[in-house]
C-alpha positions in Angstrom: 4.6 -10.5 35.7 5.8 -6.6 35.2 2.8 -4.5 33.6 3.8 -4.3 29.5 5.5 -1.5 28.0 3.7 0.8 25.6 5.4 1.9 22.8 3.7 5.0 21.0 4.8 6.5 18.0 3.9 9.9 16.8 0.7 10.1 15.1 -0.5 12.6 12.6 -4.1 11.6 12.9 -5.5 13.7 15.3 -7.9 17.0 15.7 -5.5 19.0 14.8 -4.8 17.8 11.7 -8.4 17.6 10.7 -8.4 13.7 11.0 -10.5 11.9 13.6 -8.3 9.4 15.3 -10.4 5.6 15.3 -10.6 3.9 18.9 -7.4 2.1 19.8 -6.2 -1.1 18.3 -3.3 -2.8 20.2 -1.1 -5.8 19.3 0.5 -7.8 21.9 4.5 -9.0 21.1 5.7 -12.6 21.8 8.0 -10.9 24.3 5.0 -9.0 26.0 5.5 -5.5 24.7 2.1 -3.6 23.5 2.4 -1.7 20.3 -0.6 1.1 19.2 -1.7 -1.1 16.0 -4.5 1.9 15.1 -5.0 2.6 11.4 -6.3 5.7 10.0 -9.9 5.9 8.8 -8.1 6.3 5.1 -6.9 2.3 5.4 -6.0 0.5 2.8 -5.5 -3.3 1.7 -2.8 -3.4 -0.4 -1.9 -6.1 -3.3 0.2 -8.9 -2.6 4.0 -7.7 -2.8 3.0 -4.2 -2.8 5.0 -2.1 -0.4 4.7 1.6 -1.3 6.8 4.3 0.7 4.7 7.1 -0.5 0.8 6.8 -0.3 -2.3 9.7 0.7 -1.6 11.9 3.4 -2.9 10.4 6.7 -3.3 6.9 5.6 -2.3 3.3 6.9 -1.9 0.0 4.7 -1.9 -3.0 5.5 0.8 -4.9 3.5 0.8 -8.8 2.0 3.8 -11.2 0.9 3.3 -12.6 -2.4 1.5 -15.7 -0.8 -0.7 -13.3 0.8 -0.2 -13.7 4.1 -0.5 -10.3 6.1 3.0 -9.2 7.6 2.7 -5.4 7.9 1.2 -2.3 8.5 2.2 1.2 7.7 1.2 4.3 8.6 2.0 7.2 6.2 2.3 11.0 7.4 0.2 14.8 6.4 2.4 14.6 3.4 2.2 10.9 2.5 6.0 9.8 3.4 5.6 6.7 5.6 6.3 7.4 8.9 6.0 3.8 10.7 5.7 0.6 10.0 4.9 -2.2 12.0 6.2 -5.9 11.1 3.9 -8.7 12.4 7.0 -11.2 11.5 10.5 -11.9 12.2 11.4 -11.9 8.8 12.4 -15.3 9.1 15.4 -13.8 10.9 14.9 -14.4 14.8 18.4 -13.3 15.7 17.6 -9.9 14.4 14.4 -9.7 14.8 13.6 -11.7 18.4 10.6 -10.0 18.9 7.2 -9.7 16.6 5.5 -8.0 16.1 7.9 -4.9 16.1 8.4 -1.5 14.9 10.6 0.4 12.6 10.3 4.6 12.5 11.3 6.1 9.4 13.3 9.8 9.0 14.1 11.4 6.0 12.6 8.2 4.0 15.1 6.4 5.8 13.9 3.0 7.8 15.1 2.7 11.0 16.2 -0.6 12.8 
């Protein structure tokens, strides 16, 4: 079996920015890619449907469907614009979304695919 890919997204928490990063948390994918599933010290539970794109700088929430089952997390940047999120489901929508969990990057408040 190939060793697994690590996918790393930019992250805003580190010395620099006056935030100390938490030791790593990684999630495997049912197609055996690792994802960095870290959240910020400043974490957050949110409510059930509650999926805010602005939040505190340097934070990470994890997000609920209305039934309450966790399906998300998202990171949000120095200035409090999400920057990643990172879907634990398939949406219900496996020929879009094969693998879960996976990753969308955001630019310009823009989600990415």
């Amino acid at each position: 079996m190939p060793p697994s890919k690590v996918k790393k997204a930019k992250n805003p928490s580190d010395k620099k920015a006056g935030v100390e990063p938490l030791p790593k948390e990684k999630i495997m994918s049912n197609q055996g890619n690792e994802y960095d599933y870290t959240p910020f010290k400043n974490h957050k539970h949110g409510k059930p449907g509650e999926n805010p794109i602005k939040s505190e700088p340097n934070s990470s929430m994890d997000i609920y469907d209305k039934n309450g089952n966790h399906v998300q997390r998202r990171w949000y940047d120095k200035n409090g614009d999400v920057y990643r999120d990172l879907d634990l489901t398939n949406h219900g929508n496996s020929k879009k979304h094969p693998e879960y969990p996976h990753e969308h990057l955001w630019k310009d408040g823009v989600r990415g695919k």
